[in-house]
C-alpha positions in Angstrom: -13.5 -8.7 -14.9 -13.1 -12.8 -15.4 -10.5 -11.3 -18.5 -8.8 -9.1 -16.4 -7.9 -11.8 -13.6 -6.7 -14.0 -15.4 -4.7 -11.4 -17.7 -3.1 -10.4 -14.3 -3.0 -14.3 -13.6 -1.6 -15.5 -16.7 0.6 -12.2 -17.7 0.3 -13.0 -21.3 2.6 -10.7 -23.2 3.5 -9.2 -20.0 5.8 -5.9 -21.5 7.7 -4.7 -18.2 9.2 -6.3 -15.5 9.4 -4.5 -11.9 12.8 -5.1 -10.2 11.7 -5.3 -6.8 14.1 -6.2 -3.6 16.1 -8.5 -6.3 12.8 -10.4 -8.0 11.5 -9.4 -11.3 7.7 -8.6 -10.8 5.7 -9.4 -14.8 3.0 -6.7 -15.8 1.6 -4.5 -18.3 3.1 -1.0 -19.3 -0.5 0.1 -19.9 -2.3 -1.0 -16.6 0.1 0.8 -14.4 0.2 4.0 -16.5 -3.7 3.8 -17.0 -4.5 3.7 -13.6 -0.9 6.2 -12.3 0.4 9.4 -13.3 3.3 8.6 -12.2 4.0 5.3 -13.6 3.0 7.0 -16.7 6.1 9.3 -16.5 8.4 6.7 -15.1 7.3 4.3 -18.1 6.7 6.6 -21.3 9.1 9.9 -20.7 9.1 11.7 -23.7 12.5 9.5 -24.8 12.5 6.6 -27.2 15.1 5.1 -24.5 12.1 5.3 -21.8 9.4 4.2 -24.3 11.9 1.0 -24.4 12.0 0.3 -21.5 11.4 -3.3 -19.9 12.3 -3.6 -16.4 12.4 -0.9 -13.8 13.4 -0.7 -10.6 11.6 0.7 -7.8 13.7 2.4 -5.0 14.9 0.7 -1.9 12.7 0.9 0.8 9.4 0.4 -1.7 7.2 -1.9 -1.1 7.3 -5.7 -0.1 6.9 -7.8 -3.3 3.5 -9.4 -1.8 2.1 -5.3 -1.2 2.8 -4.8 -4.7 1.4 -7.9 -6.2 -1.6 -6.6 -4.3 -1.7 -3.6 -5.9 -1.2 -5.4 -9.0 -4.5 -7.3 -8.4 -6.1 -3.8 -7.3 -5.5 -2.5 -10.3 -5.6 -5.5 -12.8 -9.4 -6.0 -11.6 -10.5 -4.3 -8.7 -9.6 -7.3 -6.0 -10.8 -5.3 -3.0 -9.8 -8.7 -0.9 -6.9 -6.8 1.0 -5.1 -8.1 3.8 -4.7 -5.8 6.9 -1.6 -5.7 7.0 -0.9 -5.1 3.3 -3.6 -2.6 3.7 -1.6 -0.8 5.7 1.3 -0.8 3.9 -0.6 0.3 0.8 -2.1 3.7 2.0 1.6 5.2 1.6 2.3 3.5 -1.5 -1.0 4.4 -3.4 -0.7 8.3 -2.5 3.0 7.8 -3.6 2.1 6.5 -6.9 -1.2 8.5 -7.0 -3.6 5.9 -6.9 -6.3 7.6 -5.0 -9.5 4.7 -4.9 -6.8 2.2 -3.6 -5.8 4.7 -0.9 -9.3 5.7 0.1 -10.0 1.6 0.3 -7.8 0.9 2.4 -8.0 3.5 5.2 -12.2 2.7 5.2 -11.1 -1.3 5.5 -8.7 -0.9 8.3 -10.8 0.8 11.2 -12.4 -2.9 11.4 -9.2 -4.6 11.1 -7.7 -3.5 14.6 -6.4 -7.1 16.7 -3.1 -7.3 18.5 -1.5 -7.7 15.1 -2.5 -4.7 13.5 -3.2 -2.2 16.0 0.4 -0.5 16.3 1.0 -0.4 12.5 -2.5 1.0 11.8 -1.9 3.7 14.6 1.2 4.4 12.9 0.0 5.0 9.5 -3.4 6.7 10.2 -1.4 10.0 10.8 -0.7 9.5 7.5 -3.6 10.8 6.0 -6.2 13.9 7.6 -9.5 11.9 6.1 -11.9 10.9 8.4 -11.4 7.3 7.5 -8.0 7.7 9.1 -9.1 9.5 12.1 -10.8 6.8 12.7 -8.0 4.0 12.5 -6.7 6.3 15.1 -9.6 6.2 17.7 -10.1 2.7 17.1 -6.3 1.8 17.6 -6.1 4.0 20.2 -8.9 2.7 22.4 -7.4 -1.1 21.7 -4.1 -0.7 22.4 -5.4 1.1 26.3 -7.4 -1.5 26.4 -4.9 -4.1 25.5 -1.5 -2.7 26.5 -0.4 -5.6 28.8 -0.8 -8.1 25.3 0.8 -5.7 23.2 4.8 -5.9 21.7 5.1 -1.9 23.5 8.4 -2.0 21.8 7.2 -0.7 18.2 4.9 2.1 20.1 8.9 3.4 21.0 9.6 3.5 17.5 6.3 6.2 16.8 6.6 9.3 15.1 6.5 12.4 15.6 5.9 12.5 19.2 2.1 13.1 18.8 1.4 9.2 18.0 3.5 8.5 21.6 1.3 11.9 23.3 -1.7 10.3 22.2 -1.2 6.9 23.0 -0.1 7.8 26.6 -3.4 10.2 27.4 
């Protein structure tokens, strides 16, 4: 593992750079398709012109640049170390890019996690997922923010959707 961090660390001979809300991000081709079906395609697509390829951009909207370093360090060697709030923000972004054992991390790290800062964005995102892990965000969110509604920002709960996530909060 000691090569590994510091290969993610270092980014010796790094061979593709991730264009990411206007920053280049270093890493290797061969992590990201090793551990991703889908980087795989994005990164060796049949054409000489793919197989090329240095830098790619990931769409708007993707993920912050610290959520994908994260990842980065997830897959690079295992860091398991994951912030709440990036944990969250990782659930949708390892199904995206199929990345199943970060995904499954992060929804059994967050039911622990829920504090005024983190219980409306882990409600939010445990009706991402129909695993028990995220069933239990939601219980566990849930029974925080009744207890804690007067010290919670109410104006994100607004935001919720679908409607179930404002049904459940209310009852």
């Amino acid at each position: 593992m000691a090569d590994f961090t510091k290969l993610f660390r270092e980014m010796p001979d790094s061979d593709l750079q991730v264009l990411l809300h206007g920053q280049q991000v270093p890493c290797h081709k061969a992590i990201l398709a090793a551990h991703s079906n889908l980087f795989s395609l994005l990164l060796y697509n049949n054409s000489k012109k793919d197989k090329d390829k240095n830098v790619i951009q990931l769409p708007l909207g993707g993920p912050s640049i610290a959520a994908f370093r994260q990842l980065l360090q997830y897959l690079y060697y295992g860091d398991e170390a994951i912030p709440a709030l990036l944990a969250v923000e990782l659930i949708p972004i390892s199904h995206k890019y199929g990345i199943p054992g970060l995904q499954s991390h992060c929804e059994a790290l967050l039911p622990d996690q829920v504090r005024l800062d983190t219980a409306i964005p882990i409600l939010q995102v445990s009706y991402f997922s129909p695993s028990k892990e995220s069933q239990l965000m939601r219980t566990r969110s849930l029974e925080f923010i009744s207890l804690h509604l007067a010290d919670l920002d109410v104006v994100p709960l607004m935001s919720l959707e679908p409607n179930r996530m404002i049904y459940d909060v209310l009852a």
